[in-house]
Backbone as CSV, one residue per row, in Angstrom:
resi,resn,N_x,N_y,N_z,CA_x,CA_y,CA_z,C_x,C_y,C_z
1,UNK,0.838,-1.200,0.000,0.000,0.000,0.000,0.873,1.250,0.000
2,UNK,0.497,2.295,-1.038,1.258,3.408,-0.842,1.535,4.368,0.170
3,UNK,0.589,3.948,1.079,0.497,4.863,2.103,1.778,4.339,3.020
4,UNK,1.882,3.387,3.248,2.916,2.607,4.176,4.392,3.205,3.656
5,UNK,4.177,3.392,2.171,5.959,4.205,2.084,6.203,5.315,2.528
6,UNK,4.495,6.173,2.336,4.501,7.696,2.715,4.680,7.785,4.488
7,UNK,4.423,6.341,5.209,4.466,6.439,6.431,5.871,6.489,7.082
8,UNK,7.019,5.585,6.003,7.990,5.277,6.886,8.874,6.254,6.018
9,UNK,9.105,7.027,5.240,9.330,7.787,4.728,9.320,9.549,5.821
10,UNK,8.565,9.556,6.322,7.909,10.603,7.022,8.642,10.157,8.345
11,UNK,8.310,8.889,9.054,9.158,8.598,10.387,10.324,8.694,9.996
12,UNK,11.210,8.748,8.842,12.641,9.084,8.765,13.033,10.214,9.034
13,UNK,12.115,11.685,8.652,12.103,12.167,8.604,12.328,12.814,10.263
14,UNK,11.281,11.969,10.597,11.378,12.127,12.535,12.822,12.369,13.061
15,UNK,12.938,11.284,12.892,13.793,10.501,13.614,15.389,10.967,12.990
16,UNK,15.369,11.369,12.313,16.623,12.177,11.929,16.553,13.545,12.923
17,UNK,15.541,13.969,11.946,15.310,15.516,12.947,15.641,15.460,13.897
18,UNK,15.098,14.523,15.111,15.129,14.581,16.479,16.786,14.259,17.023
19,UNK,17.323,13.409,15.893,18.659,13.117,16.422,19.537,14.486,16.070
20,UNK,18.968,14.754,15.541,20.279,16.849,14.971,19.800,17.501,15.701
21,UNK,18.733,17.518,16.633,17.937,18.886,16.844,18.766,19.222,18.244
22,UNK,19.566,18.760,18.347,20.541,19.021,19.569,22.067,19.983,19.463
23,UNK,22.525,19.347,18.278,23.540,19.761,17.964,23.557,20.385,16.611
24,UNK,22.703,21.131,16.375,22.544,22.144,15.062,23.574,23.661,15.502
25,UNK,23.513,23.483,16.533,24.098,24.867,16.967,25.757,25.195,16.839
26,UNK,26.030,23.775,17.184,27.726,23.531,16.908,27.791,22.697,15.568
27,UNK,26.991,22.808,14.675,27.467,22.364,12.856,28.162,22.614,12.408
28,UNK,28.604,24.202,12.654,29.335,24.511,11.676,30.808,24.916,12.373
29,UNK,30.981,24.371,13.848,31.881,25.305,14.658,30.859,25.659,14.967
30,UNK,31.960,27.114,15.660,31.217,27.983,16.671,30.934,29.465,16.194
31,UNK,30.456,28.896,14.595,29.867,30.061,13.581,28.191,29.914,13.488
32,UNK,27.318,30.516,13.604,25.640,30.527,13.858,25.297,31.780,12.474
33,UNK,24.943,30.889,11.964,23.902,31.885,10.785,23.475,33.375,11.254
34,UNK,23.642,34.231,9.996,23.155,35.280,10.136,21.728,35.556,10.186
35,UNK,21.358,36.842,10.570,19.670,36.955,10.578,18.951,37.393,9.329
36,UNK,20.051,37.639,7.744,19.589,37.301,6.325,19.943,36.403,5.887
37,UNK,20.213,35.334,6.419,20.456,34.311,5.904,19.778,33.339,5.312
38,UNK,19.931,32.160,4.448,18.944,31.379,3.825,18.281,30.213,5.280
39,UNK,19.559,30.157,6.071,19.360,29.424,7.502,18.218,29.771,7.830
40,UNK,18.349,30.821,8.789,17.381,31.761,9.593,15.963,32.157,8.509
41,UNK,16.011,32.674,7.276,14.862,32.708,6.400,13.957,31.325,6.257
42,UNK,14.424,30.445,5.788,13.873,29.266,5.789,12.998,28.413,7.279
43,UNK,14.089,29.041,7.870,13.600,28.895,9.395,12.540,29.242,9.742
44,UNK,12.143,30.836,9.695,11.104,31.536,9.732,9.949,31.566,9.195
45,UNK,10.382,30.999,7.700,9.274,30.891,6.623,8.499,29.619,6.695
46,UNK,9.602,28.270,6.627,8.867,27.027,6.876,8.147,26.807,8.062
47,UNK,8.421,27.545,9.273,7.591,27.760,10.350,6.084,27.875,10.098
48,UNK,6.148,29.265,9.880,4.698,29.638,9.292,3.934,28.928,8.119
49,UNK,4.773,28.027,7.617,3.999,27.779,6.045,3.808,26.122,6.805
50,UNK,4.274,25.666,8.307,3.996,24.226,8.415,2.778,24.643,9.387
51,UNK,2.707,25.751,10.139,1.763,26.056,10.869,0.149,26.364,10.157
52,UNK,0.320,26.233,9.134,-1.009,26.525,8.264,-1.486,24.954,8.083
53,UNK,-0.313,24.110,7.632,-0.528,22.645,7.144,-1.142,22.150,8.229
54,UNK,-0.385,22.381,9.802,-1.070,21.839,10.973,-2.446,22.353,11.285
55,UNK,-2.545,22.911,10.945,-4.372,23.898,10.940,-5.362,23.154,10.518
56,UNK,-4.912,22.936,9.027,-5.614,21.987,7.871,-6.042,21.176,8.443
57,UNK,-4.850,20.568,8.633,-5.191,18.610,8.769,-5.731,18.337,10.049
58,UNK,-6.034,19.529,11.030,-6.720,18.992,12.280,-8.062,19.661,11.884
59,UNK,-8.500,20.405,11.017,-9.814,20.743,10.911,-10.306,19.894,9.866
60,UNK,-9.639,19.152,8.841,-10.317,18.017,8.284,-10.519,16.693,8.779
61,UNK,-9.514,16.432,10.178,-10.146,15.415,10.912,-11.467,15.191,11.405
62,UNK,-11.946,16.466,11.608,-13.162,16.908,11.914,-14.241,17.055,11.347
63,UNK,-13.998,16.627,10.105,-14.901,17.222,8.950,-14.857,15.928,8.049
64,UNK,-14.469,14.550,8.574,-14.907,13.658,7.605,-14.701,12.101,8.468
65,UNK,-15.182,11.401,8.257,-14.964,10.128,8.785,-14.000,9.130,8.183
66,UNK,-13.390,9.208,6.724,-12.546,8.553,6.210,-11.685,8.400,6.276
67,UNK,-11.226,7.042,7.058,-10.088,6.925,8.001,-8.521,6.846,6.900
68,UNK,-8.664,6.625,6.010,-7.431,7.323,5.170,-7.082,8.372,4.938
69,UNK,-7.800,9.193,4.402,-7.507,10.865,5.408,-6.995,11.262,6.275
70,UNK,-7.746,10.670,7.191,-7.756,11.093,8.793,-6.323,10.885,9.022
71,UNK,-6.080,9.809,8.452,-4.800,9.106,8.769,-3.707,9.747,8.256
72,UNK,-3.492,10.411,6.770,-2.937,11.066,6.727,-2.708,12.475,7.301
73,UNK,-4.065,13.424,6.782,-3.978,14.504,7.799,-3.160,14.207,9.065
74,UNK,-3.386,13.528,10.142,-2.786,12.960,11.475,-1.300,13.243,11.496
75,UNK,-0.889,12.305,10.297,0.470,12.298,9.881,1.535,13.865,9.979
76,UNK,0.508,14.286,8.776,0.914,15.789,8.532,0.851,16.440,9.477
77,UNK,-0.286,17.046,10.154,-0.195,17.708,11.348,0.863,17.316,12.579
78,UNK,1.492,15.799,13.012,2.717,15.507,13.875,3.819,15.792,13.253
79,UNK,3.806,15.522,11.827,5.236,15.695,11.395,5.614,17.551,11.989
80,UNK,4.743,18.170,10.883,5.191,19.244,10.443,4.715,19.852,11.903
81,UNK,4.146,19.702,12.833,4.346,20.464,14.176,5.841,20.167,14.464
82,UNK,6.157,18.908,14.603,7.209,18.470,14.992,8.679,19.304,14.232
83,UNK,8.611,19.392,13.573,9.447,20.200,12.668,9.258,21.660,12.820
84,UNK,8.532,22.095,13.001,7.827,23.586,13.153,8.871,24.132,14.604
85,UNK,8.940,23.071,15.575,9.084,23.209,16.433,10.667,23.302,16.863
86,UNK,11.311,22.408,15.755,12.725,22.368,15.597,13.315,23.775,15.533
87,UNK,12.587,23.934,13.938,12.799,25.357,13.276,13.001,26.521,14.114
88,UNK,11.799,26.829,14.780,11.603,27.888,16.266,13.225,27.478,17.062
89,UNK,13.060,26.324,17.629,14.149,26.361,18.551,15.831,26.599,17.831
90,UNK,15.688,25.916,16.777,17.300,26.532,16.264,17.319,28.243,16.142
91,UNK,16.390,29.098,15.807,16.575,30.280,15.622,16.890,30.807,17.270
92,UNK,15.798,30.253,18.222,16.045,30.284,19.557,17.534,30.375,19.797
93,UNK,17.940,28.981,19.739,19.406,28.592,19.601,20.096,29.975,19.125
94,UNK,20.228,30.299,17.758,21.346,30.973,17.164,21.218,32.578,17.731
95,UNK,19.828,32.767,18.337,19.789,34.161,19.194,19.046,35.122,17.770
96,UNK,18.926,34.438,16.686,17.786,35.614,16.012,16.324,35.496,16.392
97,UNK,16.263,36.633,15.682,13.903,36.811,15.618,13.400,36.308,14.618
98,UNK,12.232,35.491,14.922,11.366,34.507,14.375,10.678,35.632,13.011
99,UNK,10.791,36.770,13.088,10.035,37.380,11.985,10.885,38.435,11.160
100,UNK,11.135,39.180,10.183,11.718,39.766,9.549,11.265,40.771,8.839
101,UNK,11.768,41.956,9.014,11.285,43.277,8.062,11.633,42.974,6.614
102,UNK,11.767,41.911,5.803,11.799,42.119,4.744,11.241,41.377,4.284
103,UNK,10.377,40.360,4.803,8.761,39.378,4.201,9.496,38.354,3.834
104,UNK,8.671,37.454,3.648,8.967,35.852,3.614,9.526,36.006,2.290
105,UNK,10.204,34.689,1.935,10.967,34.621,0.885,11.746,35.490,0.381
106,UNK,12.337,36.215,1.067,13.387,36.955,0.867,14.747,36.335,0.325
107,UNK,14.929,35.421,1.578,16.384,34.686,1.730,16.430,33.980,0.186
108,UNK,15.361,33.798,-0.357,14.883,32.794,-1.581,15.633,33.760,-3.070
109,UNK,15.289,35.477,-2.739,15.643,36.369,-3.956,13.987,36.281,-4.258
110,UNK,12.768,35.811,-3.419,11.483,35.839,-4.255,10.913,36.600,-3.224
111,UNK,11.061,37.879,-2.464,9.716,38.855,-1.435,9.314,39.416,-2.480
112,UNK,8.031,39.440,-1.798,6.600,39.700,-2.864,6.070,38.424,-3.709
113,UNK,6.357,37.462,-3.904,6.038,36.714,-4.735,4.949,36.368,-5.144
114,UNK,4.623,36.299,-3.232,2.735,35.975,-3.052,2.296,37.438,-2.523
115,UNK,1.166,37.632,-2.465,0.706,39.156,-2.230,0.360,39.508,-1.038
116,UNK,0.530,38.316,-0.003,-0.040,38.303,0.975,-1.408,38.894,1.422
117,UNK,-2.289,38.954,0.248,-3.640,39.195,0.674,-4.243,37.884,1.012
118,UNK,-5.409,38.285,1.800,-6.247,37.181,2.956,-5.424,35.836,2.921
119,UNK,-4.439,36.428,3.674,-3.386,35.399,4.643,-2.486,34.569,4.088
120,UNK,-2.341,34.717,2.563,-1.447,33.590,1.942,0.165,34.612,1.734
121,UNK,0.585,34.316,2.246,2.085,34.766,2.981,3.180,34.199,2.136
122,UNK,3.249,33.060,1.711,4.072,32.597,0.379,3.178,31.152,-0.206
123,UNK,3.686,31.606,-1.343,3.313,30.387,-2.647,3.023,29.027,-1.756
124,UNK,1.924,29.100,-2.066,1.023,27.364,-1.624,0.136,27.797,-0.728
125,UNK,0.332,28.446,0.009,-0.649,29.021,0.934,-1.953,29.193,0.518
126,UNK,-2.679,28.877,1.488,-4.251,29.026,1.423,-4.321,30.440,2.218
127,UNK,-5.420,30.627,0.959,-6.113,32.041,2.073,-7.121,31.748,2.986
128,UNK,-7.394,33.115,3.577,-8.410,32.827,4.477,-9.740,32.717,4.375
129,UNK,-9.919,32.791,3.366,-11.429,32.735,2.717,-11.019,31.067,2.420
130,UNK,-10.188,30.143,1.921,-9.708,28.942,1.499,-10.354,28.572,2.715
131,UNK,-9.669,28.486,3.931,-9.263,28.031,5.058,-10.923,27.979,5.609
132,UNK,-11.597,28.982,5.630,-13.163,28.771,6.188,-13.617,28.333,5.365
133,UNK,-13.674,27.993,4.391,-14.634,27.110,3.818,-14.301,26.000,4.047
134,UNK,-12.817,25.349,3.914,-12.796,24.059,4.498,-13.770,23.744,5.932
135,UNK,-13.531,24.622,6.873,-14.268,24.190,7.679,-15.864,24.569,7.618
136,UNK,-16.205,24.403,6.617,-17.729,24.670,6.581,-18.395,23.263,5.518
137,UNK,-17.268,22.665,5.166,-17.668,20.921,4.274,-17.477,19.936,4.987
138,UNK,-18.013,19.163,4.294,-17.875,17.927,5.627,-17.949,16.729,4.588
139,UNK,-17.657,15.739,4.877,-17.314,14.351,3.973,-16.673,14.279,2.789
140,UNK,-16.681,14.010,1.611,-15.886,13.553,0.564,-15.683,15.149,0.374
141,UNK,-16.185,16.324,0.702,-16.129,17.241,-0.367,-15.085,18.325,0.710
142,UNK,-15.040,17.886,2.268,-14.369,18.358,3.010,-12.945,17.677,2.387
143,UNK,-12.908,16.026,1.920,-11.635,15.247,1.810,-10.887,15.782,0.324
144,UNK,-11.819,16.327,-0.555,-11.398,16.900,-1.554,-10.653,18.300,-1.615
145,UNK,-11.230,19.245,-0.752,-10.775,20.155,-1.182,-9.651,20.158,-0.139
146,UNK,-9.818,19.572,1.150,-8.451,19.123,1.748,-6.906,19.125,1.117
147,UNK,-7.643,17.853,0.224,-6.710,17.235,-0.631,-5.862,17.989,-1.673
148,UNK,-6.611,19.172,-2.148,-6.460,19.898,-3.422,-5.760,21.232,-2.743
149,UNK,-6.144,21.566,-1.470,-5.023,23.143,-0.740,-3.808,21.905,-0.428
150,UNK,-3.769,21.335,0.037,-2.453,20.183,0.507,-1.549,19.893,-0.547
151,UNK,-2.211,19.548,-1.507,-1.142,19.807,-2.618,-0.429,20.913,-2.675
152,UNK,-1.499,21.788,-3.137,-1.053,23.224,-3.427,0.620,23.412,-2.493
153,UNK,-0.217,23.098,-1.080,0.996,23.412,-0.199,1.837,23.439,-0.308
154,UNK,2.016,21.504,-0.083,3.434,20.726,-0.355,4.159,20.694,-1.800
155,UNK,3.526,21.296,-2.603,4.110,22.152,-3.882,5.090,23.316,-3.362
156,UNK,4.316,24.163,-2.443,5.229,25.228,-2.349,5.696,25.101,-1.233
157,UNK,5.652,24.415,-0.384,6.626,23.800,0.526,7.626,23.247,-0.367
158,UNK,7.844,22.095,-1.006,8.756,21.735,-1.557,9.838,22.663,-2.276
159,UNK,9.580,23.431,-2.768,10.107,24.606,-3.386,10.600,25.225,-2.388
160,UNK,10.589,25.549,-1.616,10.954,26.131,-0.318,12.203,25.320,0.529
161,UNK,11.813,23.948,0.727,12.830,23.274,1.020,13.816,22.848,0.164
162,UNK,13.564,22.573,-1.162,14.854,22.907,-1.936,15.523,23.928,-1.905
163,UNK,15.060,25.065,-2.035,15.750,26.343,-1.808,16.549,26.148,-0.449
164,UNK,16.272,25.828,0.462,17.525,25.252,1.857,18.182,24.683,1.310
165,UNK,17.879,22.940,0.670,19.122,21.896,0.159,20.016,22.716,-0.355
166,UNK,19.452,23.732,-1.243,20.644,24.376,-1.959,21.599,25.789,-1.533
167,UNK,20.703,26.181,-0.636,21.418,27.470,-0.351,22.225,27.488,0.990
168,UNK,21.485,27.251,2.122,21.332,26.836,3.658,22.911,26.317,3.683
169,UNK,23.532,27.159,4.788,24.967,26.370,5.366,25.076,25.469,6.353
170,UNK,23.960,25.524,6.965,24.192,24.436,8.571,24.113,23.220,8.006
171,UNK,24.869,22.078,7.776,24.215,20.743,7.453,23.484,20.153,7.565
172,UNK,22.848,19.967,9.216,21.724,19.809,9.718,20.546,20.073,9.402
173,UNK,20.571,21.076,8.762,18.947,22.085,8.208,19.230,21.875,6.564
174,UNK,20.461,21.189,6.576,19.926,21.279,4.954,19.347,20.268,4.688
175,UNK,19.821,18.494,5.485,19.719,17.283,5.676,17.937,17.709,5.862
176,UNK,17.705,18.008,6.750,16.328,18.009,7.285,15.136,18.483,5.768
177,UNK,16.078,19.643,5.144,14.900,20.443,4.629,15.037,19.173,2.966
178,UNK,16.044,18.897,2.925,16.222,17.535,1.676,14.929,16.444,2.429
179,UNK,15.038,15.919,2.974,13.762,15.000,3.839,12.667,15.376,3.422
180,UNK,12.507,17.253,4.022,11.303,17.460,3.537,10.793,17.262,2.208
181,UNK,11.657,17.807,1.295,11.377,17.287,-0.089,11.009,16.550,-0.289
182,UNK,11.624,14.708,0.049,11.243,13.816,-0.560,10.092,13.333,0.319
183,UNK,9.715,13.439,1.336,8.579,12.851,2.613,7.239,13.778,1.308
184,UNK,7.408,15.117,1.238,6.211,15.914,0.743,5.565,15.615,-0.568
185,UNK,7.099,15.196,-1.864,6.951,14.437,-2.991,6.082,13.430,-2.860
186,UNK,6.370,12.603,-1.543,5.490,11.151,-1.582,4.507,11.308,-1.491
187,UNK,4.214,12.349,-0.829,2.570,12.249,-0.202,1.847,13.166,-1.079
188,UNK,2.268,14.229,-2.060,1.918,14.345,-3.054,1.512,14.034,-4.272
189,UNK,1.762,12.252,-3.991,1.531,11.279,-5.545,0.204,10.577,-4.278
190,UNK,0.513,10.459,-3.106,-0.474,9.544,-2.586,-1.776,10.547,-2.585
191,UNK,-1.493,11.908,-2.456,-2.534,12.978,-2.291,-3.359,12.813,-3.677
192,UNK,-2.382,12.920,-4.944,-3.490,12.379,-6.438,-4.009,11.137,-6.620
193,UNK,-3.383,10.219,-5.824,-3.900,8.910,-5.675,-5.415,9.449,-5.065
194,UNK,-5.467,9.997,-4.361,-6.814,9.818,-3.109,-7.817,10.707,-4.018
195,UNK,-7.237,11.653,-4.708,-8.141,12.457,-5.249,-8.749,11.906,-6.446
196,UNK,-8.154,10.882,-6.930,-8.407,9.943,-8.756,-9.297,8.972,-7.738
197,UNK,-9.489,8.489,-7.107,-10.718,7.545,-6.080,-11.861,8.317,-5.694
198,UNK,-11.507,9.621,-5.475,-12.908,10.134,-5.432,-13.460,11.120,-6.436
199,UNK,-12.865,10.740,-7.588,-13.301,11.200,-8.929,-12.755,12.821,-9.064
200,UNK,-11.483,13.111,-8.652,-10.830,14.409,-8.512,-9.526,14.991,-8.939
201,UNK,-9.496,15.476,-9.007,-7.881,16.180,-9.387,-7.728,16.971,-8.840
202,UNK,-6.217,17.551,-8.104,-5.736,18.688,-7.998,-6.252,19.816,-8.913
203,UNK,-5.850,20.863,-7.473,-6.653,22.013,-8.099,-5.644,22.606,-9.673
204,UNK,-4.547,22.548,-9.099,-3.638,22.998,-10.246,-2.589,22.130,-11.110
């Protein structure tokens, strides 16, 4: 079952994290990323852009009984808290601020990209008009459009975490944000899987 790769795929993901999330601070020596940095940007940005994902997937638990869903949503919402949480504490760690006068995706060469009107802050983001209507569906049509901002997401999540693999100096955060890539890839083929069963496609 595809889901079982997207599962242990994702616990790698854990379980790495949790083993760096100690010693991110001494990676590089006793040199700590700057506060324009792709480090610290990515930091800040994937924060906020996993804190939306965790939103999602606990208000579509709520909104449908289909325990493959559920199951994923579940997934998503532990991972990416779990990670959310890393992120926060390494900036903790290196002594910068979680927010920045020069807007998300900066560190990327892309501020402004998204317009940040009704709440979508960078590429993949749901707005807030998105976001209440999810919670106003309920069953296949709650699991659909679930399915179809989640993509969106982990589209521009992915993009985001490549931009770390490639830019990002700490090893640790680059290792992590490469994970993310491939954990988000997976669950992005299992996400069109779920949507071709209930007669759907991604939105884009």
């Amino acid at each position: 079952m595809r889901y079982a790769g997207v599962a242990v795929a994702v616990a790698g993901v854990l379980v790495a994290a949790g083993a760096i999330s100690y010693s991110v601070a001494g990676d590089n020596g006793s040199d700590v990323p700057t506060v324009n940095s792709a480090d610290a940007g990515f930091a800040r940005d994937m924060a906020v852009h996993h804190q939306q994902a965790v939103e999602m997937s606990y208000i579509v638990r709520d909104r449908t009984k289909d325990e493959e869903v559920r199951r994923l949503a579940y997934d998503i919402a532990q991972t990416q808290a779990n990670q959310r949480g890393m992120l926060i504490g390494w900036l903790d760690l290196w002594g910068l601020p979680k927010v920045s006068s020069d807007g998300p995706m900066s560190w990327m060469g892309m501020s402004g990209m998204a317009s940040g009107e009704d709440g979508a802050l960078m590429p993949g983001m749901a707005t807030d008009t998105e976001m209440k209507k999810l919670g106003t569906l309920n069953g296949k049509q709650a699991e659909i459009f679930y399915l179809q901002l989640m993509t969106d997401h982990h589209k521009g999540g992915v993009h985001m975490a490549q931009g770390c693999a490639d830019k990002c100096t700490v090893a640790v955060e680059k290792r992590l944000a490469q994970g993310m890539v491939e954990a988000q890839q997976s669950e992005i083929q299992l996400m069109a899987d779920l949507l071709e069963s209930r007669g759907a496609t991604p939105s884009t």
